[in-house]
C-alpha positions, 0 to 999 in steps of 0.5 A: 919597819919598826918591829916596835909597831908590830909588837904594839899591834901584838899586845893590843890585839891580843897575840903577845903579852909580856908575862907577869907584867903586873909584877914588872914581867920577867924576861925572856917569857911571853903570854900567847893571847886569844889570837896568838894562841889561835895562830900558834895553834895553825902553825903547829897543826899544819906542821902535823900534817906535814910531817905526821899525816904526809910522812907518816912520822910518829907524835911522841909527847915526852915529860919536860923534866930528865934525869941527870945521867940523860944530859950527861949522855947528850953532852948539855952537861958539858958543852951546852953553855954561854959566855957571859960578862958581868958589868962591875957596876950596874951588875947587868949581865950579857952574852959575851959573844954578843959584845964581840959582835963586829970584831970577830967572824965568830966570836962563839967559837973563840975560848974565854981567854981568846974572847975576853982578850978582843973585848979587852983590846977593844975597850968593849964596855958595859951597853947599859951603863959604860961600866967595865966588864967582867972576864968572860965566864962559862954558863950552862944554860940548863934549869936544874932542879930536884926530883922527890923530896928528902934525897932528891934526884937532880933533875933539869927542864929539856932544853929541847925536846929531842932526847926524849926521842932518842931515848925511845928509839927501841920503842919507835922502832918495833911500832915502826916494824923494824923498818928504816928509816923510822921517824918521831915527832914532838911538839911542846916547850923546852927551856933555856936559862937565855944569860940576856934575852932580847928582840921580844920572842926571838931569843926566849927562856920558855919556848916552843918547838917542833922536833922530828928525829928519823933513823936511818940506816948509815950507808942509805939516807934516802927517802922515798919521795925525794925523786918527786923534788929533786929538780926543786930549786931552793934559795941555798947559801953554802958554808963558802959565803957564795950562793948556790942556784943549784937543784937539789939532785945537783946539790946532793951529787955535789955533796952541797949537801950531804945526803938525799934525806938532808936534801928532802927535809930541807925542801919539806921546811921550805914547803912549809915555810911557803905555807905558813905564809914567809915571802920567798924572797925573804928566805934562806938556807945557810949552812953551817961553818965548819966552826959553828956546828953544834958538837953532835951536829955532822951537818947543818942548814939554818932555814933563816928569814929576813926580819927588822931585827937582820937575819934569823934562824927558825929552822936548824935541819942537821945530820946529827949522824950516830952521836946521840944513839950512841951517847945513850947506848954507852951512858945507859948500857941498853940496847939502842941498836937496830937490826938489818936481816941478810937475803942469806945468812953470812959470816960476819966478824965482830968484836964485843967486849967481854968481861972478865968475871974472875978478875972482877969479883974479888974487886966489886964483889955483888955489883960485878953481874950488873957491872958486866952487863954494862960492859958487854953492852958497850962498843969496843971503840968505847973501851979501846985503848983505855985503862979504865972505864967509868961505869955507872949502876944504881946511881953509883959510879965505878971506875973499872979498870982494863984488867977487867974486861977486853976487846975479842973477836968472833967470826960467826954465821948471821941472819942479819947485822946490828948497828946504831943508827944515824938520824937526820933532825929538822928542829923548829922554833915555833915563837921565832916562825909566828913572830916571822910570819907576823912581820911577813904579813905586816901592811901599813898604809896611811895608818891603816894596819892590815895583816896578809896572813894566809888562811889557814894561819888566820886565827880568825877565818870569818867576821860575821856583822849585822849591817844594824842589831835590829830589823832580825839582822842581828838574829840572822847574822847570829846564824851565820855564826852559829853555821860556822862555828858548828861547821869547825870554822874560827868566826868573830860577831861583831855588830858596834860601831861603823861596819868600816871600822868592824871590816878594819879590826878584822883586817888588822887580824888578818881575818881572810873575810868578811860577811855582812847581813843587811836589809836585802838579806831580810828579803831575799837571803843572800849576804855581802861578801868582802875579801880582806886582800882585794877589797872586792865584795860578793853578794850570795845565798846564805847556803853558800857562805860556809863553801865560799869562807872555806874556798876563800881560806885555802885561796881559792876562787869560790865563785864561778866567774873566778871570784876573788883573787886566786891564791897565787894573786894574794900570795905575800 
């Protein structure tokens, strides 16, 4: 398909408009409509339900601005960042990597100079105007900005929502009671600053996304429910190109995949892409090459979905093992351990740092206290080797060399052991699974549009028409509406034009049903029932119509001689 037509029906309907369009827009930034707002809203409620009400993981909501010394910690600092190449004379920009498209296997994963060299052998030009090009140059893709006035902090808007997770990993765990594995939630915006955004939402500069980080202990990721799924079977594509028909047990005794909780939250993102209304025929898991993972990342599985616009990833589920615990451990000097208590207490070898006050004193004078506390908070792998350690206390930056401090071990009697903990992270792209599951649902058929949206993602569950506004129809139809709309049910009234063109606008919405209110239903009280898939219509009571909408939006068969079609049968 065109995805230039679904785009259409997304401005006209009012699911997607280009933001700012009265000013010329800006790129990389949509307005949600009435019905795009409806519709992300389904996707991100039934996410919640998911993974917090089913799983049992905590919701955080976390500012959208940090501190410098949080991305410091992560890496987005130093590592978050695109190539670009500069047109030298329309003066476009575009992704560097992009260009390559087609004459390397991964071009992201290439140098500047490696980079700009394949572009330069290939005589790659400008794709706006044939213009020659800049060298590629490196572009972090963070929005700075500054906190407080006067001497400001610098501050930048999360490029995704995990940090704020990480950093509250003390907190999840005492609410947790001290118990692993423990889970955190968000769901909200995050912000890339895109070097050239395309393909309408897919690659955005203000985006949605739906982020768990769940703890684990190192030596134990398992989670309770994977024996339910194990001998589930999903649509794996290895990092050796060749597909798996593989279980997920056999996937993880394999090592296909790394560990049981890897395996599980793969399956639960295939649930909820099934859910949401993707057509599993169209679905995927790759996993990562070697050379593509992210620089936190130990292992990782794209969820990707066949669009116009090839394949793309909605869902990153990766073993970020200890790197971003331990990150902010060594960056903050707080304390992001857990604690494991021993059946009997044991002896256990440790090592810590220790500082060496006397040597510390005659070189930083009233910051030694708080510079010892840092040090001792580090773990000696840290310290190592190294001949100075550059620590930071009350927004000034020490280097503190190896004659203050030291490596020692200690064999002690202990109750329990401290570790930091690994995490496993499913990290949804909320704009990329709406725009998916639109295409997914897109039926044209002799220019009559129809959307097979699922009924729990339907932003609108039922219309609600009078066959004419007069002969009390209208008041009656009004009824019906105000029933369900008081019952929780998204409803539309409608009563202009033909009632074949009100059951059109309704079905290019994705509406499930249809109900109308006629001159029969004046009479006896029953109304027409039609269901936007099969076609087929039901007469029945007024009392009825809230069970059969519900039924129908789960479905399900709502009458007693099998009704409309069963779920199974409208299945995209």
């Amino acid at each position: 398909m065109d995805p230039q037509e679904l785009l259409s029906l997304c401005r006209r309907r009012g699911f997607l408009w280009p933001a700012y369009d009265i000013y010329g827009g800006l790129a990389g930034f949509y307005d949600y409509g009435p019905l795009g707002s409806l519709l992300k809203n389904n996707i991100e409620s039934h996410w919640r339900k998911l993974y917090v009400f089913e799983e049992g993981l905590h919701e955080l909501v976390c500012p959208i601005i940090a501190p410098e010394p949080v991305f410091k910690a992560s890496g987005h600092l130093d590592a978050f960042a695109d190539m670009y190449a500069e047109c030298r004379q329309c003066g476009e920009s575009h992704r560097a990597d992009h260009l390559a498209d087609g004459l390397h296997e991964n071009p992201a994963a290439l140098s500047e100079e490696e980079l700009g060299r394949i572009l330069e052998e290939n005589a790659v030009k400008c794709p706006a105007c044939k213009g020659d090009l800049s060298p590629p140059r490196r572009f972090n893709l963070m929005f700075k900005t500054s906190v407080g006035a006067g001497s400001a902090k610098a501050g930048y808007m999360r490029p995704e929502t995990a940090q704020g997770m990480f950093v509250n990993f003390p907190q999840i765990y005492r609410h947790g009671r001290e118990k692993l594995p423990v889970g955190a939630v968000q769901i909200g915006r995050a912000f890339r600053n895109e070097i050239s955004p395309r393909q309408g939402v897919l690659r955005l500069r203000e985006f949605s996304q739906m982020e768990a980080e769940v703890f684990f202990h190192p030596e134990r990721k398992t989670w309770p429910r994977f024996d339910k799924v194990k001998h589930e079977v999903l649509p794996l594509v290895p990092n050796d190109g060749s597909p798996a028909a593989l279980s997920l047990a056999e996937a993880v005794s394999s090592k296909v995949i790394a560990n049981e909780a890897l395996a599980y939250f793969i399956w639960l993102t295939h649930r909820f892409a099934i859910d949401v209304g993707l057509d599993p025929e169209r679905i995927r898991f790759r996993q990562h090459e070697k050379d593509e993972m992210a620089h936190y990342a130990a292992e990782c599985w794209d969820l990707e979905a066949e669009t116009a616009y090839g394949w793309v990833e909605l869902v990153g589920i990766a073993d970020r093992g200890c790197y971003d615990v331990q990150a902010h451990l060594k960056h903050s000097g707080a304390d992001l351990t857990a604690f494991e208590r021993f059946d009997e207490p044991r002896e256990v070898v440790s090592e810590e740092v220790k500082p060496k006050y006397d040597a510390m004193g005659g070189q930083f004078k009233g910051k030694t206290k708080a510079l010892a506390e840092r040090l001792s908070a580090l773990a000696p792998d840290v310290v190592r080797g190294k001949s100075e350690i550059v620590v930071e206390v009350d927004d000034e930056r020490f280097a503190v060399p190896s004659t203050c401090f030291e490596v020692v071990t200690r064999t002690e009697k202990a109750a329990g052991e401290k570790f930091v903990p690994h995490v496993i992270e499913p990290s949804y792209g909320v704009d990329r699974i709406l725009y998916s599951v639109l295409e997914h649902a897109y039926r044209k058929k002799d220019d009559y549009l129809t959307l097979t949206l699922r009924g729990i993602m339907a932003p609108i569950k039922a219309g609600v028409f009078p066959l004419m506004p007069k002969d009390s129809m209208d008041r009656i139809a009004l009824e019906v509406y105000d029933v369900l709309v008081a019952e929780g049910i998204s409803a539309h009234y409608d009563e202009s034009g033909s009632i074949g063109r009100r059951y059109a606008r309704m079905d290019e919405v994705g509406t499930p049903c249809c109900i109308t209110v006629d001159h029969q239903t004046v009479e006896d009280g029953t109304v027409t029932i039609r269901d936007r898939d099969s076609k087929e219509q039901a007469r029945i009571g007024v009392d009825e119509v809230v069970r059969w909408v519900r039924s129908v939006v789960k479905g399900d068969s709502p009458g007693p001689d099998g009704g409309f079609e069963t779920a199974e049968k409208r299945g995209n």
